[in-house]
Z-matrix of the N, CA and C atoms (Angstrom, degrees):
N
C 1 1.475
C 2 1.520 1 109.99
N 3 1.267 2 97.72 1 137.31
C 4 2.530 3 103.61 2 -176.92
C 5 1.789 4 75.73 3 -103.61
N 6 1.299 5 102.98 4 130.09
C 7 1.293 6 120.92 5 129.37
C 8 1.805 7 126.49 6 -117.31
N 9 1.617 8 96.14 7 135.84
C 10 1.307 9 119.16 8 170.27
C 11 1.316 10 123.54 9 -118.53
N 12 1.678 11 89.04 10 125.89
C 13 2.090 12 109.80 11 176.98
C 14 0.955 13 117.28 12 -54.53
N 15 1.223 14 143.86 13 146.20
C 16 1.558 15 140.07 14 -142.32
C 17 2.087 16 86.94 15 -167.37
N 18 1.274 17 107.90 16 -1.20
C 19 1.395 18 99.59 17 175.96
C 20 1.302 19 113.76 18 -124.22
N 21 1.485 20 98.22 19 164.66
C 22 2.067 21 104.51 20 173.83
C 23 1.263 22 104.53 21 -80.15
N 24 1.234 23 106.52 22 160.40
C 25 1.786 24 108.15 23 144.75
C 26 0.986 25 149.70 24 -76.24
N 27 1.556 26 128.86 25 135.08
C 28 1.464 27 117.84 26 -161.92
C 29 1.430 28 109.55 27 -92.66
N 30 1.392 29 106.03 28 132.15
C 31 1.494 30 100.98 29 -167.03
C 32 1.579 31 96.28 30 -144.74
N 33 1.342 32 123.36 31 178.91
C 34 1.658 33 145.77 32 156.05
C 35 2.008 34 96.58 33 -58.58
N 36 1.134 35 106.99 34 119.03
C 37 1.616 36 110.96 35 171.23
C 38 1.545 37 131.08 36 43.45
N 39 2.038 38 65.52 37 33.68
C 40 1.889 39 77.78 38 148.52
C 41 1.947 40 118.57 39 -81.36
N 42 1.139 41 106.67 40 -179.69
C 43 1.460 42 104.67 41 160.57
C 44 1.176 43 139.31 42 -48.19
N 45 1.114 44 162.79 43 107.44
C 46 1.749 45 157.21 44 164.20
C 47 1.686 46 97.54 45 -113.56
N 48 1.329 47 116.88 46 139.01
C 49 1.137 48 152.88 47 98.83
C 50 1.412 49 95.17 48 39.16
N 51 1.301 50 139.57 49 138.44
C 52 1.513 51 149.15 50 -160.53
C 53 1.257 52 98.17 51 -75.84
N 54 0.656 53 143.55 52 113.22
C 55 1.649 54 144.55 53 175.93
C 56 1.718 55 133.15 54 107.99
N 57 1.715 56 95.29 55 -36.80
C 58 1.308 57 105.60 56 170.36
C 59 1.709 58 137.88 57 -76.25
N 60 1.594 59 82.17 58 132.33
C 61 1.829 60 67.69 59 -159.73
C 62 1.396 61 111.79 60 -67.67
N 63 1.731 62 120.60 61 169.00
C 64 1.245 63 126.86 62 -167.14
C 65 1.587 64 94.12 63 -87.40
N 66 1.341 65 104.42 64 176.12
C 67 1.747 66 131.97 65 163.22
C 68 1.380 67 117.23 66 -41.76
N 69 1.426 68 134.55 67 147.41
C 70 1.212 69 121.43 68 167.48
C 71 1.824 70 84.85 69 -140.92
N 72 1.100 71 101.81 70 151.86
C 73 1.358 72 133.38 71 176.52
C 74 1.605 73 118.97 72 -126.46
N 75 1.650 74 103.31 73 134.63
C 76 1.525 75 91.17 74 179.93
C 77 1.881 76 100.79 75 -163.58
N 78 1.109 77 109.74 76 141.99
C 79 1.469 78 94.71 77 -161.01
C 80 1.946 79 88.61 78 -109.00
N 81 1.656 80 79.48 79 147.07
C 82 1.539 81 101.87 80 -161.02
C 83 2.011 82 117.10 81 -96.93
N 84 1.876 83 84.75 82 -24.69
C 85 1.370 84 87.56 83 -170.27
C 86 2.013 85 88.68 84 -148.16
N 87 1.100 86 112.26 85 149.18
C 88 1.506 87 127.61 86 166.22
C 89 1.435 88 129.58 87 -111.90
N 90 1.069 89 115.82 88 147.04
C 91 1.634 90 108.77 89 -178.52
C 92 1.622 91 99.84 90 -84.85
N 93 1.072 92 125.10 91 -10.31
C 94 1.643 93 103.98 92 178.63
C 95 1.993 94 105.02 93 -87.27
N 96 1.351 95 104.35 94 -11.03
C 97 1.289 96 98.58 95 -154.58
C 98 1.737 97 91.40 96 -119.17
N 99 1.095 98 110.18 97 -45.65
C 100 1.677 99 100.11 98 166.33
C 101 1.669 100 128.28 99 -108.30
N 102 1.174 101 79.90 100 -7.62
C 103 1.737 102 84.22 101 178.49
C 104 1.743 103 118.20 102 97.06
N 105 1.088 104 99.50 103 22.46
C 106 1.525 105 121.84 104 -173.97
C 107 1.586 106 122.97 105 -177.35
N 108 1.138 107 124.50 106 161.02
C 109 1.284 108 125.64 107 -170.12
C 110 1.806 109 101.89 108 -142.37
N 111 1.455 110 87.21 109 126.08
C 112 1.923 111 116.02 110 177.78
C 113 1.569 112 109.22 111 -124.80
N 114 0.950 113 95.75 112 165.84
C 115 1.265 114 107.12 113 -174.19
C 116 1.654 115 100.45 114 -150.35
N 117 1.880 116 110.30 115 142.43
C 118 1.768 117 113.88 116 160.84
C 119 1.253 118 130.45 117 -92.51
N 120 0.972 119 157.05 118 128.71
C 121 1.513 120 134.39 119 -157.09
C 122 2.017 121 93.53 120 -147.61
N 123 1.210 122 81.80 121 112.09
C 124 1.384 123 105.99 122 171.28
C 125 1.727 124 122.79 123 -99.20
N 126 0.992 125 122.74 124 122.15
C 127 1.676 126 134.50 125 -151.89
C 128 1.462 127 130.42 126 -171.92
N 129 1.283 128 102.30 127 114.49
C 130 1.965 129 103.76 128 -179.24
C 131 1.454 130 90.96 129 -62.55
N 132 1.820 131 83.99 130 159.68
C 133 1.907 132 98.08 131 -177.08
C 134 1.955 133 94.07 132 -62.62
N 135 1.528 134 110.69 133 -35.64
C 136 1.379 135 86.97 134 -179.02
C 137 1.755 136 147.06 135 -132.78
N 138 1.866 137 68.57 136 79.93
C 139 1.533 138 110.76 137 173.14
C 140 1.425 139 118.83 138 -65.98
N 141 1.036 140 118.96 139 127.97
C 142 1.773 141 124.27 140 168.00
C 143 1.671 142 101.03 141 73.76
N 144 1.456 143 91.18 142 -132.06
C 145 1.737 144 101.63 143 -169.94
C 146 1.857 145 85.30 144 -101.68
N 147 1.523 146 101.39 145 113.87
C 148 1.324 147 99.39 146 171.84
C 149 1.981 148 104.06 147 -135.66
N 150 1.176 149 90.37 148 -175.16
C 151 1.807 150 93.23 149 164.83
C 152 1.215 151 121.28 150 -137.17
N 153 1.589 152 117.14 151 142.13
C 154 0.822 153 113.77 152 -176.38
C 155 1.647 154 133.01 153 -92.34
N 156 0.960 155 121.72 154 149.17
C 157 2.029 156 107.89 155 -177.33
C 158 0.967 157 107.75 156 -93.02
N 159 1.277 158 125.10 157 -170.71
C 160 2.000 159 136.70 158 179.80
C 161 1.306 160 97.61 159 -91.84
N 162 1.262 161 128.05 160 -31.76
C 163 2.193 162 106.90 161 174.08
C 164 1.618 163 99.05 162 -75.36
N 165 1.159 164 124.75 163 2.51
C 166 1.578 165 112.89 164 -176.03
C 167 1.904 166 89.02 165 -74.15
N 168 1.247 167 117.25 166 -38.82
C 169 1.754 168 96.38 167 -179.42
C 170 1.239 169 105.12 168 -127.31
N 171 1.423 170 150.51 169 -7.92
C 172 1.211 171 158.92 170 -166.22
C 173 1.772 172 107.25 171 -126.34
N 174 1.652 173 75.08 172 105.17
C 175 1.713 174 93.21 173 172.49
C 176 1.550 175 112.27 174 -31.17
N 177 1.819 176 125.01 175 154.89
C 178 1.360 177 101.70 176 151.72
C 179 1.334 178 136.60 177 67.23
N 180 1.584 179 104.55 178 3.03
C 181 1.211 180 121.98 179 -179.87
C 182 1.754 181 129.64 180 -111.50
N 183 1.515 182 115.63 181 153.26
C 184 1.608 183 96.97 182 -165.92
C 185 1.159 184 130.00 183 -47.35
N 186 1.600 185 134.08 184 145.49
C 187 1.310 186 140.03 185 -166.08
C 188 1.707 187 89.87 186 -104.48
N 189 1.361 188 95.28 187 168.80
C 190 1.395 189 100.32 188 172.68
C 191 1.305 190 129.22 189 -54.29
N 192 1.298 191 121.39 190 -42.37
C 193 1.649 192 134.12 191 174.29
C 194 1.242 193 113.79 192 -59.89
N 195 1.697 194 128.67 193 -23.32
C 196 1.020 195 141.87 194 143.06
C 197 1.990 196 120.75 195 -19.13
N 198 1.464 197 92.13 196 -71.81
C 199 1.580 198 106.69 197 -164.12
C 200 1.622 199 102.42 198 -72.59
N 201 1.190 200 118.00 199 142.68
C 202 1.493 201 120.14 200 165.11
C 203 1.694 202 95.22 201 -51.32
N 204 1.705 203 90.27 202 176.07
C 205 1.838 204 98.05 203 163.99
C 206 0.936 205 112.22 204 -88.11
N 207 1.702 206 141.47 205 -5.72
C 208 1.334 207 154.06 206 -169.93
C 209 1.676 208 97.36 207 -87.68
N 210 1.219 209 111.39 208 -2.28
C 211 1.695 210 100.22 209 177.97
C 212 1.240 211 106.92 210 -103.46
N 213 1.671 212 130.27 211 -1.20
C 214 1.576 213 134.32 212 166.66
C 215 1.407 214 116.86 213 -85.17
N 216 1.303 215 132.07 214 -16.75
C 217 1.619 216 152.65 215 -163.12
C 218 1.827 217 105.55 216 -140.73
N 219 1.932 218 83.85 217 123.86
C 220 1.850 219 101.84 218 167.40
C 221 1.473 220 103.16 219 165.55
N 222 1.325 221 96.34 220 169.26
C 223 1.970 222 101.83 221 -167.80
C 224 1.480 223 95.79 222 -50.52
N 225 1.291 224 102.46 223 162.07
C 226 1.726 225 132.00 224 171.13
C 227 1.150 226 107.63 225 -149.73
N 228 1.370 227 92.20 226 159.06
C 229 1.656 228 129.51 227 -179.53
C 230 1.402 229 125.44 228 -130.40
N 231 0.979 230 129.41 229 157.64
C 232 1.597 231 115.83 230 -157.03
C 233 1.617 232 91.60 231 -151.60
N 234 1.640 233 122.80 232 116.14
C 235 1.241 234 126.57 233 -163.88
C 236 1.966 235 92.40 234 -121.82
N 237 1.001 236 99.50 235 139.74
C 238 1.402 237 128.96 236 162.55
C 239 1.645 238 117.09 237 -61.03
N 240 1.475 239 119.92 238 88.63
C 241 1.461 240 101.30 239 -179.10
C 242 1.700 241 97.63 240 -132.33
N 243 1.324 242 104.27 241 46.44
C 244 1.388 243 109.90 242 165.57
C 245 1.267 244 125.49 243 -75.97
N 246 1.133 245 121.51 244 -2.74
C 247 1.854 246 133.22 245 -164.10
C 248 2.096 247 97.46 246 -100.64
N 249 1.351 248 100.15 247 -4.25
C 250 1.534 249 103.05 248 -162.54
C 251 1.389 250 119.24 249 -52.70
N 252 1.340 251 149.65 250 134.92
C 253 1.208 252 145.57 251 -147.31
C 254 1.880 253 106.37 252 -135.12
N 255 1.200 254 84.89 253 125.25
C 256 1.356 255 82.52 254 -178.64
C 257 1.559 256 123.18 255 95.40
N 258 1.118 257 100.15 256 -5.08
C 259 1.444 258 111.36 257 170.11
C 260 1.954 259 106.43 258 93.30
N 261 1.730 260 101.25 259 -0.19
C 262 1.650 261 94.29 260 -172.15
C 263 1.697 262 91.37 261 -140.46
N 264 2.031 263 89.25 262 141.68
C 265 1.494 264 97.15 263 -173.34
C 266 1.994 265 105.58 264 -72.95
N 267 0.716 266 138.03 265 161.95
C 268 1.219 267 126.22 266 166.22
C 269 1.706 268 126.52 267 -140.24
N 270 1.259 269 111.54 268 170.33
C 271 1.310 270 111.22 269 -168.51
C 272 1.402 271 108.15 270 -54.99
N 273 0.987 272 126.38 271 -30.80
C 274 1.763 273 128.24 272 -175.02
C 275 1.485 274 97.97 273 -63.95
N 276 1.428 275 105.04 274 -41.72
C 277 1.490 276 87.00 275 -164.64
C 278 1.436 277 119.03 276 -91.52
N 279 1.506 278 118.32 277 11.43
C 280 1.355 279 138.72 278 178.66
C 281 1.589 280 103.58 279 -92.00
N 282 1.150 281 122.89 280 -69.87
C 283 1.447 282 144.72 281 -172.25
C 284 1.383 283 112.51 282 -24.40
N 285 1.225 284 107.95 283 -35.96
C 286 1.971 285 102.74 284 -171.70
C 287 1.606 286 101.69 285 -72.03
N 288 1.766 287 117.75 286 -32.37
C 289 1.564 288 114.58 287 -170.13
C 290 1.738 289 101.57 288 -99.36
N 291 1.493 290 110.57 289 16.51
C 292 1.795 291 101.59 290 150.52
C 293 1.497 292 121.77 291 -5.54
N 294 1.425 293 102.60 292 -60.50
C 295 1.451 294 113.54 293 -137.43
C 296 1.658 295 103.13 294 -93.95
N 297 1.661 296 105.17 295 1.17
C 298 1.313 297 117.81 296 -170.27
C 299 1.293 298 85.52 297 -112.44
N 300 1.320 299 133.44 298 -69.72
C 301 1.415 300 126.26 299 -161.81
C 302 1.393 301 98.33 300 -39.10
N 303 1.245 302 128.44 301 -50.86
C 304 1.395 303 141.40 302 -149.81
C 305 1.764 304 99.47 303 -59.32
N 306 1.154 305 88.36 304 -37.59
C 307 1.891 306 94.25 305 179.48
C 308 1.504 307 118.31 306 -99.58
N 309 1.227 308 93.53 307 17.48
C 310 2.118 309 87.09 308 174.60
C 311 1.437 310 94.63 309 -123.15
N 312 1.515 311 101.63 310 179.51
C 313 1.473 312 121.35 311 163.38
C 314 1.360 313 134.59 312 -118.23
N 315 1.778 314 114.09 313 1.16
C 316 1.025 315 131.02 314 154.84
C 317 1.219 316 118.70 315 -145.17
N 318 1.474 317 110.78 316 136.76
C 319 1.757 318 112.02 317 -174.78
C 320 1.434 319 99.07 318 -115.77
N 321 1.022 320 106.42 319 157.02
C 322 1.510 321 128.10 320 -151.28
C 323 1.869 322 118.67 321 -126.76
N 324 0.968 323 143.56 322 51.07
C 325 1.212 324 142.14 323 -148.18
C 326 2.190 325 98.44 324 -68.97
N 327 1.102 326 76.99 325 154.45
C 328 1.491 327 88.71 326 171.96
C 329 1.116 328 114.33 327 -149.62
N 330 1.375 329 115.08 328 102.25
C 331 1.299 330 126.74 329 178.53
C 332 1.831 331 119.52 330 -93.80
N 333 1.332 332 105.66 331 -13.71
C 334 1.831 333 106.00 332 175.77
C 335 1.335 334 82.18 333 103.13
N 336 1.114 335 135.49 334 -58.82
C 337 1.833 336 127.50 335 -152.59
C 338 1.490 337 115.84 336 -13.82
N 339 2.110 338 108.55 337 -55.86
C 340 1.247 339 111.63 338 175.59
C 341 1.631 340 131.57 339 -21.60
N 342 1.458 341 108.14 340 -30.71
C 343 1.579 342 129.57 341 -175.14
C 344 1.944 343 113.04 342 -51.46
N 345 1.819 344 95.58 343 -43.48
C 346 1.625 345 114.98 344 179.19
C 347 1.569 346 99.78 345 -76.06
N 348 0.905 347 147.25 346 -4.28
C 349 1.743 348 147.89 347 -133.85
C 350 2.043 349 79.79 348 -86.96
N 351 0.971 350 127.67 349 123.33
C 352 1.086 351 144.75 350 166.62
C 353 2.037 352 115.93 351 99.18
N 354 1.531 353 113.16 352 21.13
C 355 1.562 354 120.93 353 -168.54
C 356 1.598 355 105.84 354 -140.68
N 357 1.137 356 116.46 355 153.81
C 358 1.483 357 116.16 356 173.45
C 359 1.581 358 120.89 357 -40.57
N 360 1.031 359 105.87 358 -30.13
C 361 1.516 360 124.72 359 -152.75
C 362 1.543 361 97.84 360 -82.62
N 363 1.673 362 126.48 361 -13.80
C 364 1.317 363 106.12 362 -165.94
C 365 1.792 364 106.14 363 -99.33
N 366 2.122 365 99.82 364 8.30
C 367 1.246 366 89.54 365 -178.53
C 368 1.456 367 86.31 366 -96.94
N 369 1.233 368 154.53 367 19.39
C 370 1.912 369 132.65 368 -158.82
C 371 1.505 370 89.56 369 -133.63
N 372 1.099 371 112.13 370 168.07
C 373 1.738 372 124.05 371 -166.90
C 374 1.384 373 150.44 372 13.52
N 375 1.473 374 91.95 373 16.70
C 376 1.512 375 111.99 374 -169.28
C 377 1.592 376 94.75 375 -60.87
N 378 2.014 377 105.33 376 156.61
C 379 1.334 378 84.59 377 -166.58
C 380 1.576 379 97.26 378 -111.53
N 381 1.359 380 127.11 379 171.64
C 382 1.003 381 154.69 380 176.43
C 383 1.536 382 138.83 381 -107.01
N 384 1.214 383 128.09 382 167.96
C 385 1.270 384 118.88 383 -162.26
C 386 1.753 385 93.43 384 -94.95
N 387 1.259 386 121.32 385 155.00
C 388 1.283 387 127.18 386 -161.79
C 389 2.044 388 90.51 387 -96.58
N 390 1.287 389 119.19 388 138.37
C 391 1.444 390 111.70 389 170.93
C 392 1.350 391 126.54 390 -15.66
N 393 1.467 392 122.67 391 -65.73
C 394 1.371 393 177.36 392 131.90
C 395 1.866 394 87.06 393 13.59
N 396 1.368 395 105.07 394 -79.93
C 397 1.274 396 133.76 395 173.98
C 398 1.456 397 126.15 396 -45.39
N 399 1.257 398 96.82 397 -36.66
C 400 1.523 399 102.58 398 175.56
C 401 1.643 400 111.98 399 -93.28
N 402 1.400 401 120.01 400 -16.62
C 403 1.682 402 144.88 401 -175.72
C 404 1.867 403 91.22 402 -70.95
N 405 1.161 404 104.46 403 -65.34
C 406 1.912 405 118.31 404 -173.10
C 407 1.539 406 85.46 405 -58.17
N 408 1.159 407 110.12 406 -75.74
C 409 1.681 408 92.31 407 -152.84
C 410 2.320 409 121.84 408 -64.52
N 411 1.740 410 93.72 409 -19.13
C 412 1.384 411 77.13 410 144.42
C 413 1.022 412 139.74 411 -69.31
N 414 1.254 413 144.13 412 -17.77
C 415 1.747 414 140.46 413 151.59
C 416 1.070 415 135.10 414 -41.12
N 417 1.654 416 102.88 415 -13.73
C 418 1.350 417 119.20 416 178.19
C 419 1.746 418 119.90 417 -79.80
N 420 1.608 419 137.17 418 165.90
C 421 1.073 420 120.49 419 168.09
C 422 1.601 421 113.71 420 -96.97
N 423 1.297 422 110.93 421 74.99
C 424 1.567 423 107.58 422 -172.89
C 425 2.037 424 94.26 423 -110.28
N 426 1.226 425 70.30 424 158.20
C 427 2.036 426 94.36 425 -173.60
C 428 1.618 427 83.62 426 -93.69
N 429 0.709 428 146.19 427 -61.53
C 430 1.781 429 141.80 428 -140.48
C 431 1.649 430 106.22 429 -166.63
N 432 1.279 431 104.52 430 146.81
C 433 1.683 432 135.54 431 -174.02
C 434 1.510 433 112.52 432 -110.85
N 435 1.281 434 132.22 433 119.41
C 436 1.524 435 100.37 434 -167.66
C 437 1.867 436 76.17 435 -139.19
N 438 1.685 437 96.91 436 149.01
C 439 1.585 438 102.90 437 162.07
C 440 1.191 439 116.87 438 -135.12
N 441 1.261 440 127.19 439 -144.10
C 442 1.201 441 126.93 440 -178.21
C 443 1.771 442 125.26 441 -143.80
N 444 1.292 443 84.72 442 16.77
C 445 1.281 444 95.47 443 -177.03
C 446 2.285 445 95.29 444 -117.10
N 447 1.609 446 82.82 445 -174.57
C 448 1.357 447 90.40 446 -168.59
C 449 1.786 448 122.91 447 -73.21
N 450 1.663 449 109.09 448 -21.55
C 451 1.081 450 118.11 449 160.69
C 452 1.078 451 100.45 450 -158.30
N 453 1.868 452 115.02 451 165.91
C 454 1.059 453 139.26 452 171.74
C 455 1.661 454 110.26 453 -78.60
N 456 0.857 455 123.74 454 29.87
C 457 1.577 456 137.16 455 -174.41
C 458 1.586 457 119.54 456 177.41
N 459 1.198 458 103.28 457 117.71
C 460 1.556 459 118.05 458 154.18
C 461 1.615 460 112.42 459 35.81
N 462 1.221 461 126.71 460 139.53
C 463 1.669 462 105.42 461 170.04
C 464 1.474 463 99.84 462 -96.25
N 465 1.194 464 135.12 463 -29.19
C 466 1.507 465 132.32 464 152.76
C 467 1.107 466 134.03 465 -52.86
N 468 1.569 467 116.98 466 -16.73
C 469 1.274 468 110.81 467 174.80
C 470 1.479 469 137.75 468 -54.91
N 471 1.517 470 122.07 469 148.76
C 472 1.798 471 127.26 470 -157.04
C 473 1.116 472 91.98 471 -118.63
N 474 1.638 473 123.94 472 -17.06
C 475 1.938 474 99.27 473 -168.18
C 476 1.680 475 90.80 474 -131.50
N 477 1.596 476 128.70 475 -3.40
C 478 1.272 477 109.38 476 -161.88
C 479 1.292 478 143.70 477 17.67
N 480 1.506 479 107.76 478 83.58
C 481 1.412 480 135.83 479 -164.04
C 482 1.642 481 106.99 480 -73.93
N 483 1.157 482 100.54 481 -37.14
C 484 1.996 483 109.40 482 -177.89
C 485 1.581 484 97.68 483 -57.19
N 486 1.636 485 105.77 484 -66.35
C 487 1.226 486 111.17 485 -164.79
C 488 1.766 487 118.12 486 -56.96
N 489 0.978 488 92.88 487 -28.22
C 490 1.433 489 106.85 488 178.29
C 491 1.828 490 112.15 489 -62.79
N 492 1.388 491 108.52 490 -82.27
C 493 1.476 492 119.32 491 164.07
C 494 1.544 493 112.86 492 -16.15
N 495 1.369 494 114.00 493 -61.12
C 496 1.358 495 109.79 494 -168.91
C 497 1.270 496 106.91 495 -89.53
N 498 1.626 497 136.87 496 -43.07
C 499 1.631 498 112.85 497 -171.78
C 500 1.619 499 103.29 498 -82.87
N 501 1.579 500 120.81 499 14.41
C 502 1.550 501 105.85 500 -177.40
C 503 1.827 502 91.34 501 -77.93
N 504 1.813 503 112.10 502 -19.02
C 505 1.108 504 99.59 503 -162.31
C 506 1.907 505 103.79 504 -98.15
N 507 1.533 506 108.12 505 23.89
C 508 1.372 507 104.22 506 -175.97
C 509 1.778 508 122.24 507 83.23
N 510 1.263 509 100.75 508 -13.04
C 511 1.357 510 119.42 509 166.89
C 512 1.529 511 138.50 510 -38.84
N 513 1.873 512 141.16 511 30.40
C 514 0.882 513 130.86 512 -119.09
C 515 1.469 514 113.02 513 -63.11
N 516 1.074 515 125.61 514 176.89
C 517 2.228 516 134.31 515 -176.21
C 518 1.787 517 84.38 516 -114.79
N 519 1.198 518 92.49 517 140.02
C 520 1.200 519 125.99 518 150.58
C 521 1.296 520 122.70 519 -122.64
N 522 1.143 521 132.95 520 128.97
C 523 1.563 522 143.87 521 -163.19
C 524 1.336 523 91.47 522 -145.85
N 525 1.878 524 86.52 523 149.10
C 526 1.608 525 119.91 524 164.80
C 527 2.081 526 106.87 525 55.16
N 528 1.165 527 116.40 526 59.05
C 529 1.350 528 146.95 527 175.10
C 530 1.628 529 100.79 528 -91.25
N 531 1.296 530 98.61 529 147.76
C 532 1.721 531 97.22 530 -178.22
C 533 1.648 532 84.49 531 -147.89
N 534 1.515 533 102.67 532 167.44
C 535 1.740 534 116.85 533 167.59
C 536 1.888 535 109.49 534 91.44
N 537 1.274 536 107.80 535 -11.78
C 538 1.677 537 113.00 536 -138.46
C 539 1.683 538 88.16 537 -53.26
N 540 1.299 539 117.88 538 -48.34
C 541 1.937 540 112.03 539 -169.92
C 542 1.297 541 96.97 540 -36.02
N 543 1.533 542 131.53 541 -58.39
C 544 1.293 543 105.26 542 -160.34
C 545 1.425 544 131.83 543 -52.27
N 546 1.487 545 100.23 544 -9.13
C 547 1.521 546 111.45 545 -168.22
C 548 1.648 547 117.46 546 -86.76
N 549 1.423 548 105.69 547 -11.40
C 550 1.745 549 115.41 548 -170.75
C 551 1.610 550 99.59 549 -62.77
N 552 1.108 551 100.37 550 146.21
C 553 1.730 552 126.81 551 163.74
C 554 1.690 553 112.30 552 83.77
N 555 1.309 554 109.05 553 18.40
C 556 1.746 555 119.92 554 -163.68
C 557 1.034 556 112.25 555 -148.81
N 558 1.471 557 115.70 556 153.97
C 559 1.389 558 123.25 557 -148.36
C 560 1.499 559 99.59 558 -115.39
N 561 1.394 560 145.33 559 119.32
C 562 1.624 561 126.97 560 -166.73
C 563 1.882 562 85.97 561 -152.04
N 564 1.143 563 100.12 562 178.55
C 565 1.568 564 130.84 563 -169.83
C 566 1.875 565 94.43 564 -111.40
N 567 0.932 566 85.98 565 98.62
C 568 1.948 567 97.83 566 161.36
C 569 1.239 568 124.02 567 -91.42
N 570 1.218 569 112.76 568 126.71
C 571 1.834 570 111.38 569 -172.94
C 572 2.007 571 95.03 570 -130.92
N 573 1.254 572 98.08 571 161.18
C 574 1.525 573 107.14 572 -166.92
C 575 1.487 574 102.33 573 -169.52
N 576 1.419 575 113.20 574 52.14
C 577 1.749 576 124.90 575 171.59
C 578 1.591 577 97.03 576 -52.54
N 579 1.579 578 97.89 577 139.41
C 580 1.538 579 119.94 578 155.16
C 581 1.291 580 109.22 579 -105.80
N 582 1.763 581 114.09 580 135.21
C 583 1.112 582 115.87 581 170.24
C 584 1.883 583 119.19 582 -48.09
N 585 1.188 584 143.21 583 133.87
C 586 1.451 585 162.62 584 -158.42
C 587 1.578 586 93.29 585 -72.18
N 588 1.447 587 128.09 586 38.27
C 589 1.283 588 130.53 587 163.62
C 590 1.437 589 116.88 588 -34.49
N 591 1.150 590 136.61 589 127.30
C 592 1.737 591 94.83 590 155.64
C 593 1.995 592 117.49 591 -101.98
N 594 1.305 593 96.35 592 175.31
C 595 1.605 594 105.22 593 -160.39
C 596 1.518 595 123.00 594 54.11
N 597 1.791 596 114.05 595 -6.36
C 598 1.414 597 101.09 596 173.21
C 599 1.497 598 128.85 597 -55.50
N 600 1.313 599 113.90 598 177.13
C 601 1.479 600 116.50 599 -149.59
C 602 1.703 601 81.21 600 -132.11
N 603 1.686 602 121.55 601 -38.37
C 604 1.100 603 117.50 602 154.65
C 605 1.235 604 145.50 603 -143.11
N 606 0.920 605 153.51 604 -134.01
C 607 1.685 606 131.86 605 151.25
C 608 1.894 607 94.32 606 -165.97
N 609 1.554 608 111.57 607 163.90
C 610 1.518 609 127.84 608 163.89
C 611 1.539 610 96.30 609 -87.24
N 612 1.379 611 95.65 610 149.08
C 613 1.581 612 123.77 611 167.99
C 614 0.727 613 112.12 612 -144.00
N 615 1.876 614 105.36 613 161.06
C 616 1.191 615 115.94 614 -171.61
C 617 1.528 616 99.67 615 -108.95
N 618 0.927 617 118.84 616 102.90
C 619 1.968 618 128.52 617 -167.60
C 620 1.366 619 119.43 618 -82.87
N 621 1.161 620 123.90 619 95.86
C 622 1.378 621 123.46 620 -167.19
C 623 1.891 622 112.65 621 -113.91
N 624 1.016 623 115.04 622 149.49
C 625 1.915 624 113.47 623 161.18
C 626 1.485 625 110.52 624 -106.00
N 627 1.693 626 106.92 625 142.94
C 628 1.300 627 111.79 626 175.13
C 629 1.455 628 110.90 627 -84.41
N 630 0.980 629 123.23 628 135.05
C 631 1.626 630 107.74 629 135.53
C 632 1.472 631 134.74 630 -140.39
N 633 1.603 632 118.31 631 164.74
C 634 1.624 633 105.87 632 -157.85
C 635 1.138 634 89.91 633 -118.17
């Protein structure tokens, strides 16, 4: 079996999300001094490449302890939406792989963004799914959406309409994904465990593809 990392590393001043604070690290215990080595690690659930759930914006909605573990793991597909214009993916440019979405359980956008992953630039124009776009592909039976940029919506956005559309339909987000090209034209097992928080809204993962 090839497995491929599909996540960043969590580190001290990595990237977060406009507001959210970053990681802190701090070691608690040493092997010269206790005979072992610990470490504290302080971190919003959505740190690095994490996912998000439906109570992350929708009142009243399932928590993680909720979902089996069978709702983090299932085939994927990995679509090319680097050609995107205008800053929004759109139904045209979804529509020809219908017949693929239709047969996976996680779709995978790849927009290139990953490339900015440590520069100003990977929070400004990244592109997004067009309303429209995100409406069609909720109809679909997919477990999780994963991209590669920092959100599935706007970095200005006030009502997050993407996020909304898709986890009203149980749909989980995956954000901040790196590697995805390698994944085009092949059929693999995507997994994206959240740590067993309880009441979280989200958790970091470590996002990997199978293949045999």
């Amino acid at each position: 079996m090839r497995v491929v990392d599909l996540s960043h590393t969590v580190e001290p001043g990595m990237p977060t999300y406009p507001g959210t604070p970053g990681p802190a690290i701090q070691p608690i215990a040493a092997i010269a001094e206790q005979g072992y080595a610990e470490q504290l690690v302080t971190f919003s659930t959505h740190t690095g490449t994490h996912i998000d759930l439906p109570s992350h914006i929708l009142p009243d909605k399932m928590l993680p302890d909720v979902f089996t573990v069978e709702q983090f793991a299932g085939s994927g597909i990995a679509l090319d939406v680097r050609g995107s214009t205008g800053g929004l993916i759109s139904v045209d440019m979804l529509m020809p792989y219908s017949a693929l979405i239709r047969e996976c359980e996680f779709l995978l956008l790849c927009s290139g963004w990953s490339r900015y992953w440590g520069t100003s630039d990977y929070f400004d124009r990244y592109p997004v799914l067009s309303i429209e776009a995100a409406r069609w592909l909720a109809g679909f039976r997919l477990k999780g959406l994963g991209v590669d940029m920092i959100s599935v919506d706007v970095a200005d956005s006030a009502d997050f309409p993407v996020h909304k559309i898709l986890l009203q339909k149980g749909i989980v987000l995956i954000e901040n994904l790196t590697g995805l090209s390698s994944l085009f034209h092949q059929n693999f097992m995507f997994c994206c465990f959240p740590l067993k928080i309880a009441e979280a809204e989200a958790s970091p993962v470590r996002a990997v593809a199978l293949f045999n």
